[in-house]
matplotlib code that plots the C-alpha trace (Angstrom):
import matplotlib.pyplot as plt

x = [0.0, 2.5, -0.6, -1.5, -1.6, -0.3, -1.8, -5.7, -8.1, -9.9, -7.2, -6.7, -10.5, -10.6, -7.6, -9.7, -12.4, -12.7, -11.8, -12.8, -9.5, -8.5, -5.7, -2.9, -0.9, -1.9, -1.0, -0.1, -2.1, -3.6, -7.0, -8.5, -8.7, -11.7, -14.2, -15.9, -12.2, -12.3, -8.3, -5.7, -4.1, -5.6, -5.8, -4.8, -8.0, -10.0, -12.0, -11.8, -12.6, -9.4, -8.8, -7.5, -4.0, -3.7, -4.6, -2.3, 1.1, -0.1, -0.5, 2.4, 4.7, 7.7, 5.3, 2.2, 0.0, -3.2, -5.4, -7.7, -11.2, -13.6, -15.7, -19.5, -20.0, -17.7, -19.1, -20.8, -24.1, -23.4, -21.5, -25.2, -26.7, -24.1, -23.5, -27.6, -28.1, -25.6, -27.5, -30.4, -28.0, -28.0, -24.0, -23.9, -25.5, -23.1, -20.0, -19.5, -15.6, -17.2, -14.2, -11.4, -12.1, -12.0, -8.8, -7.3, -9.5, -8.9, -5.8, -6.6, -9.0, -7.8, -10.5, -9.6, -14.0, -13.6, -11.5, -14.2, -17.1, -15.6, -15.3, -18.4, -19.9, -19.1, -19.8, -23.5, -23.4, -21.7, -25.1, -26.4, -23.4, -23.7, -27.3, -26.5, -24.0, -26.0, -29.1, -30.6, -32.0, -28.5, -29.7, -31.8, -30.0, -26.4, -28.5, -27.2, -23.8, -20.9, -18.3, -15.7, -18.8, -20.4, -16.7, -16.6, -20.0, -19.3, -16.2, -18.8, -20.8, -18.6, -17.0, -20.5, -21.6, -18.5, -19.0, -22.4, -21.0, -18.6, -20.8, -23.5, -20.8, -20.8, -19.1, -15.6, -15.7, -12.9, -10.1, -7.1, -4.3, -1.0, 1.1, -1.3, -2.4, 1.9, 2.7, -0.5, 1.2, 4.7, 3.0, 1.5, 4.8, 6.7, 4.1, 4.3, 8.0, 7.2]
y = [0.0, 2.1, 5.0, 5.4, 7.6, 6.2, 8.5, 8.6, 6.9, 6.8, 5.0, 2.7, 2.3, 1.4, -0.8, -3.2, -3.8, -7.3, -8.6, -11.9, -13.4, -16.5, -18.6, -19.8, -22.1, -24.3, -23.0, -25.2, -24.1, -21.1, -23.1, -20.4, -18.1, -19.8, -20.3, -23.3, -25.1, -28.4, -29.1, -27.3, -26.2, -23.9, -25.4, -23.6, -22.7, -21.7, -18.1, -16.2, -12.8, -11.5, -7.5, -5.5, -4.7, -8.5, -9.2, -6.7, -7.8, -11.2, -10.6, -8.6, -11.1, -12.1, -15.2, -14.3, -16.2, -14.7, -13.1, -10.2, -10.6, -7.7, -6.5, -7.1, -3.2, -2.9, -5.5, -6.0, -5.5, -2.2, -1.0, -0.8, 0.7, 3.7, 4.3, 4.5, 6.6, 7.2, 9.9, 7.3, 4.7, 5.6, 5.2, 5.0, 2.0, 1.1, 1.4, 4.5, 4.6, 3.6, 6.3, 5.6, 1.4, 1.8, 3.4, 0.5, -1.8, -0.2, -1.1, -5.1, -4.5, -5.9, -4.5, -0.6, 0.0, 0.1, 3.5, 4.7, 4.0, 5.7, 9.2, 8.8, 8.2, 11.5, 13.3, 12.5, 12.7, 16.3, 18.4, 16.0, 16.9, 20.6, 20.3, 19.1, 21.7, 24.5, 22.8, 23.9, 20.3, 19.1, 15.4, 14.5, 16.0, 13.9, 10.8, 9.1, 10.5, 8.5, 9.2, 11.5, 13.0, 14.1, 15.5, 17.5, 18.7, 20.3, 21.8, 23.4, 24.8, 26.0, 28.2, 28.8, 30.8, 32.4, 33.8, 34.6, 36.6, 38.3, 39.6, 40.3, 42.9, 45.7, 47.7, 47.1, 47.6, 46.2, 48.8, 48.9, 47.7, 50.2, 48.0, 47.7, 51.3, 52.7, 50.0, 52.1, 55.4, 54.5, 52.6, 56.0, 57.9, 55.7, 56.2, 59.9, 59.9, 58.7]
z = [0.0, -1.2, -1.8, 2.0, 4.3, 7.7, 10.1, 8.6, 10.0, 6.9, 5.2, 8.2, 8.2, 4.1, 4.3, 7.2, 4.5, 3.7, -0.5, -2.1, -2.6, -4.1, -2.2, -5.5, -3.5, -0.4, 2.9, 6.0, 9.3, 7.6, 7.7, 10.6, 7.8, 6.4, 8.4, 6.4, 6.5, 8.5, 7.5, 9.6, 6.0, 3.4, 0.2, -3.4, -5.1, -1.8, -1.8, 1.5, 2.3, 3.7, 4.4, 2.1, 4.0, 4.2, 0.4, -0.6, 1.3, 0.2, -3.5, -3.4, -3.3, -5.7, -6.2, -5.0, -2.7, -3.4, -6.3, -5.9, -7.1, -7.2, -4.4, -5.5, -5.3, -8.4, -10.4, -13.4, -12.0, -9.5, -12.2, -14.6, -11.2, -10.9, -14.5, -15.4, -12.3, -9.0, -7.8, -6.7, -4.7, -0.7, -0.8, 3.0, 2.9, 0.1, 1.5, 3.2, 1.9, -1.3, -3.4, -1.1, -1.9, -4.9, -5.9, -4.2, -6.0, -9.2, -9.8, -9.3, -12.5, -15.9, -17.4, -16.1, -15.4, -11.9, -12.1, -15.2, -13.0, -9.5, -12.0, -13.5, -10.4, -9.0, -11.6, -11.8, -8.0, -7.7, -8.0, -5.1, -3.2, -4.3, -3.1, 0.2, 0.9, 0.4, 2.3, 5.4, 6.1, 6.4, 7.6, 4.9, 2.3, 4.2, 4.3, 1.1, 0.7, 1.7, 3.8, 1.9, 0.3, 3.7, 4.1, 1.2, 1.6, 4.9, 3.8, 0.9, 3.6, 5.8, 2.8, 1.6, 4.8, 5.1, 2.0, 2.2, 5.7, 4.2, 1.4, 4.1, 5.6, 2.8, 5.2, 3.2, -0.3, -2.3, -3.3, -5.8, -4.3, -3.7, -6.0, -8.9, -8.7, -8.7, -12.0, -14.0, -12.9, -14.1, -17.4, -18.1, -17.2, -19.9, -22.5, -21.9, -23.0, -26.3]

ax = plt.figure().add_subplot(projection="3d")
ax.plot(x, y, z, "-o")
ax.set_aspect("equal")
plt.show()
């Protein structure tokens, strides 16, 4: 995880989610890590749902032990859901580091839609998180956003009212600026001389 950020919890919280992996070679007294195992080893060929810091170091190998399969929120058929119409999934019910997942994930996919899908996905979700920052019924409107869209919808708000303040004031009109206003006087000298 060459990507993260040691110190976030978000990153710490992302990298605990669990991945369908797939076991390549057979493991002696690895068998705890599937629950349905009544052998002491894991055998080659097994799918187990292993976190994602764990798939990673494991897959990351010179000869790697494990490969990544896709999360089910990035398949085929979520994939259809978000592309006709993200604006309509509840992503906190999702996955509420449903971004964040993803850029990992991304870069397990052969096929490259996972990264095409997280863009297009906020795009046709960025008026509903425009909506939401600028709403006075913040729960509702915060109800189906994820986690780093909550985030960025705050941070919208909190600029949006102190805007909105700061325009409120009137008291202080903008003025030119000593700098700007000297370089027109000394243009207009030079073009004098001429």
């Amino acid at each position: 995880m060459a990507n993260s950020n040691y110190l976030s919890i978000t990153d710490i919280l992302v990298s605990n989610e669990k991945v369908p992996c797939k076991f390549l070679h057979d493991l002696p007294k690895m068998g705890f890590l599937d629950p349905s195992a009544v052998d002491d080893d894991l055998k080659a060929g097994t799918n187990v749902e292993i976190p994602l810091w764990l798939a990673e170091s494991l897959h990351s190998r010179r000869s790697p032990l494990v490969a990544i399969d896709l999360p089910k929120i990035y398949k085929d058929t979520y994939r259809e859901i978000l592309n006709a119409d993200a604006c309509t999934v509840d992503m906190h019910k999702l996955n509420q580091h449903f971004y964040e997942l993803g850029c990992y994930i991304a870069k397990h996919d052969i096929k490259g839609e996972v990264a095409n899908t997280l863009v297009n996905t906020f795009k046709q979700r960025f008026k509903l998180l425009l909506t939401a920052s600028v709403s006075t019924d913040s729960i509702g409107s915060m109800q189906p956003l994820s986690a780093s869209e909550r985030k960025h919808a705050a941070a919208a708000a909190i600029t949006e009212n102190a805007i909105s303040t700061w325009l409120r004031r009137g008291n202080c009109p903008l003025q030119t600026a000593n700098m700007v206003a000297n370089h027109r006087k000394r243009k207009r000298a030079e073009m004098e001389m001429f």
